[in-house]
C-alpha positions in Angstrom: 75.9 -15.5 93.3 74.5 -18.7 94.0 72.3 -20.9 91.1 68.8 -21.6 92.3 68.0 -23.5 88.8 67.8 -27.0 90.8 64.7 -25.8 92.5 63.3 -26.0 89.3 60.9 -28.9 88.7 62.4 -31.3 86.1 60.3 -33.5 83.6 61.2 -37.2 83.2 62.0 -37.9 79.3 59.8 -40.0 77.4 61.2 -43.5 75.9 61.3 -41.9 73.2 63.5 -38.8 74.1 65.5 -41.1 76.3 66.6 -42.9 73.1 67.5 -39.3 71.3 69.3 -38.0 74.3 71.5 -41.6 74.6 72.5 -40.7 71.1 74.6 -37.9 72.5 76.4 -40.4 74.7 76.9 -43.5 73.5 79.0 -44.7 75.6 76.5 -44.8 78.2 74.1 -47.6 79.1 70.4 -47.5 80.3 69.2 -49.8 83.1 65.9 -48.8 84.0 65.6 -45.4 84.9 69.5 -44.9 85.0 72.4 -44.4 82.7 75.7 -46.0 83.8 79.4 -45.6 82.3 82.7 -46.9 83.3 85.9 -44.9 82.7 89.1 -46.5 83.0 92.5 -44.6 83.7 96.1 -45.4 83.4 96.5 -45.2 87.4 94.5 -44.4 90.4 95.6 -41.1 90.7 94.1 -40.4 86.9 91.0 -42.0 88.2 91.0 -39.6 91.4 91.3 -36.2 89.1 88.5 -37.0 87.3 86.4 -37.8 90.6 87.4 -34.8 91.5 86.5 -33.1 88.1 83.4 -34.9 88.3 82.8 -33.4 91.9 83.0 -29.9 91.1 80.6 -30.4 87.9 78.2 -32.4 89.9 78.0 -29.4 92.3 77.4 -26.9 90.0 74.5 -28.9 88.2 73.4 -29.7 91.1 72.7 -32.8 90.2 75.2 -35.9 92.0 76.0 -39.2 90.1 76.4 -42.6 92.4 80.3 -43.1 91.7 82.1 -46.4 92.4 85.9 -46.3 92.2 87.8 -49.4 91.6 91.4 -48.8 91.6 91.7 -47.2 87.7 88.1 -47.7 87.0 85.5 -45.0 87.9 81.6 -46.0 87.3 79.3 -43.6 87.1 75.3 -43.8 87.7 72.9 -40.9 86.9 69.4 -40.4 87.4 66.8 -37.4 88.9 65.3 -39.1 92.0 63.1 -36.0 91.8 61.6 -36.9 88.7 61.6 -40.4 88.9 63.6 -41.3 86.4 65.9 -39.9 83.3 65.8 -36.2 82.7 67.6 -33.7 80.1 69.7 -33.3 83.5 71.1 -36.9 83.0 72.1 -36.6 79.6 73.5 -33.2 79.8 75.9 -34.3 83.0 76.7 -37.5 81.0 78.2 -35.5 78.4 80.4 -33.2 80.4 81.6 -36.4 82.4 82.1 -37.5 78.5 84.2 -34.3 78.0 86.4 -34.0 80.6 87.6 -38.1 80.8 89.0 -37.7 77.5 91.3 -34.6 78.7 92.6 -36.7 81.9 
């Protein structure tokens, strides 16, 4: 059965809910309207499983991070275009990117 939760409408956070939600993650830095995190691997291939891992949780939410990958280094971006700016979305995505980095 397919999800239809992203046609939901999402509310942008508040400054102040932004700074409650970074709590979460702390590992991840605001610019703006986005939260940004670099993970770094022992090898390429490390970095590619957790791309791929990334993929398959960015597909469920519904909800795609920019990704840069730089040899062992994978830097992820997050923010609801939809919304203009940082949702509950973000934060939640953020911590199951958070999750699954320190089991590769």
């Amino acid at each position: 059965m397919a999800t239809l939760w992203h046609c939901f409408v999402v509310t942008k956070l508040t400054p102040a809910q932004i700074k409650i939600a970074q709590t979460a993650v702390p590992e991840w830095r605001r610019t703006g309207a986005v939260i940004r995190r670099t993970f770094v691997f022992k090898d390429f291939v490390l970095a590619m499983k957790f791309v791929a891992t990334v993929a398959r949780l960015a597909e469920r939410a519904w909800h795609h991070p920019d990704i840069d990958i730089r040899w062992n280094k994978v830097t992820l971006a997050l923010t609801t275009h939809d919304a203009g700016g940082l949702t509950e979305k973000d934060f939640t995505l953020a911590a199951k990117f958070d999750a699954v980095a320190g089991k590769s």
